[in-house]
C-alpha positions as a LaTeX table, in Angstrom:
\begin{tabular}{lrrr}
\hline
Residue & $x$ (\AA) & $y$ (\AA) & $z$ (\AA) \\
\hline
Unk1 & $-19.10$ & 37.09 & 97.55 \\
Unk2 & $-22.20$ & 38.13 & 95.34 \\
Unk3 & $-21.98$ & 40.29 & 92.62 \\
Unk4 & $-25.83$ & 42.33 & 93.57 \\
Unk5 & $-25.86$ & 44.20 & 96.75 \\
Unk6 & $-29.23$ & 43.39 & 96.47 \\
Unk7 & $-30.75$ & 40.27 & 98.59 \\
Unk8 & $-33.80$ & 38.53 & 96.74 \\
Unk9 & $-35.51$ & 35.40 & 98.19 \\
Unk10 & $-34.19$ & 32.55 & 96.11 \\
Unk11 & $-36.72$ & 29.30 & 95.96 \\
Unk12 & $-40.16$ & 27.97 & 94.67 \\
Unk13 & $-43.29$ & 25.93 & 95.05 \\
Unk14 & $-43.50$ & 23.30 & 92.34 \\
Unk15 & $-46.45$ & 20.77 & 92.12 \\
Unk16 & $-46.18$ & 17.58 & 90.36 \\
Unk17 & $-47.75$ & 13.93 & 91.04 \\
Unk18 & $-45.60$ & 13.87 & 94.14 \\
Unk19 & $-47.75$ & 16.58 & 95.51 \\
Unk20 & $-46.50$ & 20.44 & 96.59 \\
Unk21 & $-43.10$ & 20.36 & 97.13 \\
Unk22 & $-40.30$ & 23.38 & 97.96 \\
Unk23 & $-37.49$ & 23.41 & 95.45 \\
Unk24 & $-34.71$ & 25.49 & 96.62 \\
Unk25 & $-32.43$ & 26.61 & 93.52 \\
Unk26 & $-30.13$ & 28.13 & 95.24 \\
Unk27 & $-29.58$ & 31.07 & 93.04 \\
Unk28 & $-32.22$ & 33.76 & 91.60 \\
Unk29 & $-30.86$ & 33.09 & 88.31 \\
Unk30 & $-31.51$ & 29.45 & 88.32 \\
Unk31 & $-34.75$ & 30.59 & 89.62 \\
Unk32 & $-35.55$ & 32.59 & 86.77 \\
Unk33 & $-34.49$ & 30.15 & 84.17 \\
Unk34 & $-36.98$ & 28.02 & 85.73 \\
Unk35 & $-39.53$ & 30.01 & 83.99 \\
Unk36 & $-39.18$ & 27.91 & 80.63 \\
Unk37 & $-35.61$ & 27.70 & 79.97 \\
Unk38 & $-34.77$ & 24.42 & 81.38 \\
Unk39 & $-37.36$ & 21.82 & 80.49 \\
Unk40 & $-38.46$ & 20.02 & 83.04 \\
Unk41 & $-42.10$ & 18.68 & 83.95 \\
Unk42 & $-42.27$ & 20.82 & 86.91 \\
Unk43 & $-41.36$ & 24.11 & 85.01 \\
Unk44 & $-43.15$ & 24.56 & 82.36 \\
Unk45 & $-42.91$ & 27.88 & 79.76 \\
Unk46 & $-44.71$ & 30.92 & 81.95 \\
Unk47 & $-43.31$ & 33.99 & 79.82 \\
Unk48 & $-45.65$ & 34.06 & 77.40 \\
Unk49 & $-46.70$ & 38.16 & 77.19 \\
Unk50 & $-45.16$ & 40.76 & 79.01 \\
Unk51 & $-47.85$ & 41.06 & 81.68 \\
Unk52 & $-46.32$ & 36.94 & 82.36 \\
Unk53 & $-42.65$ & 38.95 & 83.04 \\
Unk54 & $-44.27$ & 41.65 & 84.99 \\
Unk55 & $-46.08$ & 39.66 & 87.44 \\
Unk56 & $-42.50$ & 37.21 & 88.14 \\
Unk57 & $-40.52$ & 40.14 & 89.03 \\
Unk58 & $-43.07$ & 41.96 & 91.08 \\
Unk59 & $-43.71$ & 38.73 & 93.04 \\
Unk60 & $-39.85$ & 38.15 & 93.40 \\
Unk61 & $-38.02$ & 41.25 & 93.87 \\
Unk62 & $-39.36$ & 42.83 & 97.26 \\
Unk63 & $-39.30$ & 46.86 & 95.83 \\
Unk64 & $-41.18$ & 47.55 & 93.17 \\
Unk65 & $-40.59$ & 47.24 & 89.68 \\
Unk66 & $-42.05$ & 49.17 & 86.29 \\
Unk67 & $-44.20$ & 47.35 & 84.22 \\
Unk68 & $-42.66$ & 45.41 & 81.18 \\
Unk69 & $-42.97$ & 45.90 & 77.55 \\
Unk70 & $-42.73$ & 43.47 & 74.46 \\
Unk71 & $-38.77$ & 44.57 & 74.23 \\
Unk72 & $-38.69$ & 43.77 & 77.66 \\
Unk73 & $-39.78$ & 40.21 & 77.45 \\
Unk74 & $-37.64$ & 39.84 & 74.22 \\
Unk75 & $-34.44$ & 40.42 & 76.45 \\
Unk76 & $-35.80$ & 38.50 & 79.54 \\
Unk77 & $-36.08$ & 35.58 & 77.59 \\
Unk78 & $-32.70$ & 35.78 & 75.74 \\
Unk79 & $-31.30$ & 36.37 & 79.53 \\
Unk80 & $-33.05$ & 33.38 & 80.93 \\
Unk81 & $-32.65$ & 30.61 & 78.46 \\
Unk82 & $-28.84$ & 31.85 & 78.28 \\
Unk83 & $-28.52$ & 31.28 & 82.07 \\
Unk84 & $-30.70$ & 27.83 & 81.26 \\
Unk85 & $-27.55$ & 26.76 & 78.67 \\
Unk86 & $-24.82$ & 27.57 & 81.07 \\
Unk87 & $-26.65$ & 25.85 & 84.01 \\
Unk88 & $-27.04$ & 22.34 & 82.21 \\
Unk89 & $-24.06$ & 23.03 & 80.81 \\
Unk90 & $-22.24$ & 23.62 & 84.64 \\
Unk91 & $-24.06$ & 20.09 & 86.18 \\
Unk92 & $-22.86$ & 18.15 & 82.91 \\
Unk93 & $-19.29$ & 19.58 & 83.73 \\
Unk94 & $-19.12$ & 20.63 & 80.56 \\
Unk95 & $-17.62$ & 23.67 & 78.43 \\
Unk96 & $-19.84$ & 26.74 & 78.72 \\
Unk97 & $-20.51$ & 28.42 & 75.70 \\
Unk98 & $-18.74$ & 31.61 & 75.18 \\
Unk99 & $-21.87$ & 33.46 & 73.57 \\
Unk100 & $-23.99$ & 32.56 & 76.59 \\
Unk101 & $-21.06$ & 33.72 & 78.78 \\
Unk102 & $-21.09$ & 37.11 & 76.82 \\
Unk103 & $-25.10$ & 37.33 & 76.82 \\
Unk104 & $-25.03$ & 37.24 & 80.66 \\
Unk105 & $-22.27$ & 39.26 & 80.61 \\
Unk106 & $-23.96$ & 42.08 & 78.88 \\
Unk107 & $-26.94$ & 42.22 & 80.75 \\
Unk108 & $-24.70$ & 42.07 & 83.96 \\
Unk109 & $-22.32$ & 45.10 & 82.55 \\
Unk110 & $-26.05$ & 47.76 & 83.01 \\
Unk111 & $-26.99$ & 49.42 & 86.05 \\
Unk112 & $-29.28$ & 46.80 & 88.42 \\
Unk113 & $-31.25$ & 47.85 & 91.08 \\
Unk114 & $-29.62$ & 49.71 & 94.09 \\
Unk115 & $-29.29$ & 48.69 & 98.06 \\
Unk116 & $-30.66$ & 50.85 & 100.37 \\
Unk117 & $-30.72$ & 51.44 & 104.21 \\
Unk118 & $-34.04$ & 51.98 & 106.03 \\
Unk119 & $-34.90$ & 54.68 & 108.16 \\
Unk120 & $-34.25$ & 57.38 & 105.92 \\
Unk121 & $-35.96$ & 60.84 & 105.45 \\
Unk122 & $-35.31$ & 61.19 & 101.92 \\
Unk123 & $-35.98$ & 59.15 & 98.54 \\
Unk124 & $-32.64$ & 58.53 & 96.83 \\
Unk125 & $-33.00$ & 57.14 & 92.93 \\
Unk126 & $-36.37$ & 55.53 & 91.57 \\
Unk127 & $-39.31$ & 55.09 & 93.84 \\
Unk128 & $-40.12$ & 52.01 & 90.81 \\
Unk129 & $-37.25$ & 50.21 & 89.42 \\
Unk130 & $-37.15$ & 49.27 & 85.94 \\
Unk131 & $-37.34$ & 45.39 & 84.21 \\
Unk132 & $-34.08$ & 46.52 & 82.74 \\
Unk133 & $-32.41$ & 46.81 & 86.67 \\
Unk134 & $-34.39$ & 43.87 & 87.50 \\
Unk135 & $-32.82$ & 41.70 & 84.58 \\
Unk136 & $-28.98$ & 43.01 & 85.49 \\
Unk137 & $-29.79$ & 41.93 & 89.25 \\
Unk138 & $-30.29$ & 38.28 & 87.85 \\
Unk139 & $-27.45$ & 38.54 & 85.36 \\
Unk140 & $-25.21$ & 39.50 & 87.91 \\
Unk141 & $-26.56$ & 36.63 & 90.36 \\
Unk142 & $-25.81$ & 34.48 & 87.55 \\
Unk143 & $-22.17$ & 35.84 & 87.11 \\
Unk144 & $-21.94$ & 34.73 & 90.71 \\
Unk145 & $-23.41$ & 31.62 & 90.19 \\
Unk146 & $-21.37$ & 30.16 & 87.32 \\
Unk147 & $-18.10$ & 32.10 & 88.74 \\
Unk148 & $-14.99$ & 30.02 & 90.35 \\
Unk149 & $-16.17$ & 30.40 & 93.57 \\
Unk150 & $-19.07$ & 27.67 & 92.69 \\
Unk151 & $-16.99$ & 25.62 & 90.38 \\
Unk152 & $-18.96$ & 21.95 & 90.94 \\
Unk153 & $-21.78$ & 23.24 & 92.53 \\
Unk154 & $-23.72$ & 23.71 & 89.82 \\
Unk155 & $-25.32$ & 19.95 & 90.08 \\
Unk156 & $-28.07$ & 17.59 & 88.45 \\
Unk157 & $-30.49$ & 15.91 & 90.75 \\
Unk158 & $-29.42$ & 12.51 & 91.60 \\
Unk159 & $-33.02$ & 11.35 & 91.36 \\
Unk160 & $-32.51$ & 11.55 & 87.67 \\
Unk161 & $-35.27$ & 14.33 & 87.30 \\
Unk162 & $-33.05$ & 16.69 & 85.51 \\
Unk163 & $-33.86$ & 19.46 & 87.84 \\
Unk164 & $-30.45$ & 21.79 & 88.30 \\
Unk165 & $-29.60$ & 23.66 & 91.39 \\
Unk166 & $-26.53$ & 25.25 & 93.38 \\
Unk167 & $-25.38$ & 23.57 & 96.28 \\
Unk168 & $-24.63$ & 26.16 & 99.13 \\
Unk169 & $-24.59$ & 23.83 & 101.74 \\
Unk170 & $-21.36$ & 24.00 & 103.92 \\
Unk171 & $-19.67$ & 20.55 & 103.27 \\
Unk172 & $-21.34$ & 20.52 & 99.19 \\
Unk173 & $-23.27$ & 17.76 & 100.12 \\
Unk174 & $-26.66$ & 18.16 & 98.81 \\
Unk175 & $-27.60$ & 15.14 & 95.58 \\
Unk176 & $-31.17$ & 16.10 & 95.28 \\
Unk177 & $-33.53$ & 18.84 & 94.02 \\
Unk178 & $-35.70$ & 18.39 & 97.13 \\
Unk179 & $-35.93$ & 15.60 & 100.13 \\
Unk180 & $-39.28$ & 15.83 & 100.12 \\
Unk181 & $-39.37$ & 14.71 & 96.13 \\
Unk182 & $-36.21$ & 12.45 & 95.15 \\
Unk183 & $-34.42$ & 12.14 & 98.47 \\
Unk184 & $-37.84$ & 10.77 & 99.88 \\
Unk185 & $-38.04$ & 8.02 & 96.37 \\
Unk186 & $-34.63$ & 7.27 & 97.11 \\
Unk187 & $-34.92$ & 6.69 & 100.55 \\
Unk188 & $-37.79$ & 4.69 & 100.43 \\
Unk189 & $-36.18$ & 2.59 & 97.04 \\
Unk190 & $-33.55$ & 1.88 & 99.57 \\
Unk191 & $-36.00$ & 0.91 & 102.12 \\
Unk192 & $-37.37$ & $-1.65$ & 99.87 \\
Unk193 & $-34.04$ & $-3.30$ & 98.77 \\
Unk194 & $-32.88$ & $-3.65$ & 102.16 \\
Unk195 & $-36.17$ & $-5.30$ & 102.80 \\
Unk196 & $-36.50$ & $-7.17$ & 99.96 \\
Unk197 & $-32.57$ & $-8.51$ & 100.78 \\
Unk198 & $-33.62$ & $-9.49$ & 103.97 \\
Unk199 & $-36.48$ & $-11.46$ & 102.91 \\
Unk200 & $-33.91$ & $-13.46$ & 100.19 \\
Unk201 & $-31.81$ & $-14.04$ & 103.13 \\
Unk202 & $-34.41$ & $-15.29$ & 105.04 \\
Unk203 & $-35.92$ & $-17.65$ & 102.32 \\
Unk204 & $-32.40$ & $-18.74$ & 101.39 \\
\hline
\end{tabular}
C-alpha cells in the first residue's frame, strides 16, 4: 500500500540516439532522482536554479505548487540524490546506507500534500501547496518504494544501460528500462544470432 494518499503520474519522455522513447520508472521518486541523481546519458543534471525545481513539480504534481527558493533546491537535491543512492544501491542488491535511509526518512516524517474529494463547496487547506509538501510526497513514495513490500523490484536494465526502475508488473517480470529501447536491441541481437546460426548450419 502507498505511503501518499496522493496519486501523481509516474513516467517520462527521454530522447537519446534511439530516438523518443517512454521510460516508465515506476515510482515518482525514481522519477525525481532522474533529474541528475543517477547518471545516466538519458538524464542529465536539470536542477540547476530554483526556477529548474519549480517548473518539475508544477509539471508533475497535478495541484498547484508555491514557487521554490534557493533553500528549497538545497533540500530537493539532498532528497533526490539520497533516493538516487538507495535506488542503485536496491538493483545492486546491496546494503542501503543508513544516512540515506534517515535523509528520506526525514523529509517523509513533514506534512505532504493532502487528498481531496471533488465536488465540494468549500476550500479546505492551501489553495497552493508548498515545495516543502511536494518534497515529503516524493519522500514518502520513496519510503514505499524501497520498503519490504518491493524487496527485488528495485532492478537494473538488462540492456546494460544502467537505467533503474521498479517493477510493478504482476508476475515481476519486466528486465528492461523500455521495449521500445533495450528490449527492441535485444530482440533484434537475438534476431541476428539465430540468423547468423542458421546460416553456419547451412554452410556447415
Amino acid at each position: 500500500m502507498p505511503v501518499s494518499t496522493v496519486s501523481i503520474p509516474v513516467g517520462q519522455w527521454f530522447t537519446d540516439d534511439s530516438g523518443r522513447w517512454w521510460f516508465d520508472s515506476g515510482s515518482l521518486a525514481l522519477d525525481f532522482a532522474y533529474t541528475g541523481a543517477i547518471r545516466v546519458t538519458v538524464a542529465p543534471e536539470t536542477l540547476h536554479a530554483p526556477d529548474d525545481l519549480t517548473g518539475w513539480m508544477r509539471e508533475r504534481f497535478p495541484m498547484p505548487v508555491g514557487v521554490a527558493r534557493s533553500r528549497d533546491l538545497f533540500d530537493a537535491v539532498s532528497l533526490r540524490d539520497a533516493i538516487g543512492r538507495l535506488a542503485l544501491a536496491a538493483g545492486r542488491g546491496e546494503e542501503l546506507r543508513a544516512a540515506d535511509i534517515d535523509l528520506v526518512n526525514l523529509y517523509a516524517a513533514t506534512p505532504d500534500i493532502p487528498p481531496t474529494l471533488g465536488g465540494g463547496s468549500r476550500q479546505a487547506g492551501r489553495s497552493v501547496q508548498t515545495v516543502g509538501q511536494a518534497l515529503s510526497t516524493i519522500a514518502r513514495d520513496a519510503v514505499d518504494c524501497f520498503g519490504p513490500a518491493n524487496d527485488g523490484r528495485v532492478r537494473i536494465c538488462a540492456g546494460g544501460c544502467g537505467i533503474v526502475y521498479l517493477d510493478t508488473s504482476r508476475a515481476a517480470s519486466r528486465r528492461w528500462c523500455s521495449m521500445q529501447r533495450c528490449g527492441n536491441r535485444a530482440k533484434v541481437r537475438a534476431h541476428r544470432a539465430r540468423k547468423s546460426g542458421k546460416v553456419a548450419l547451412t554452410a556447415a
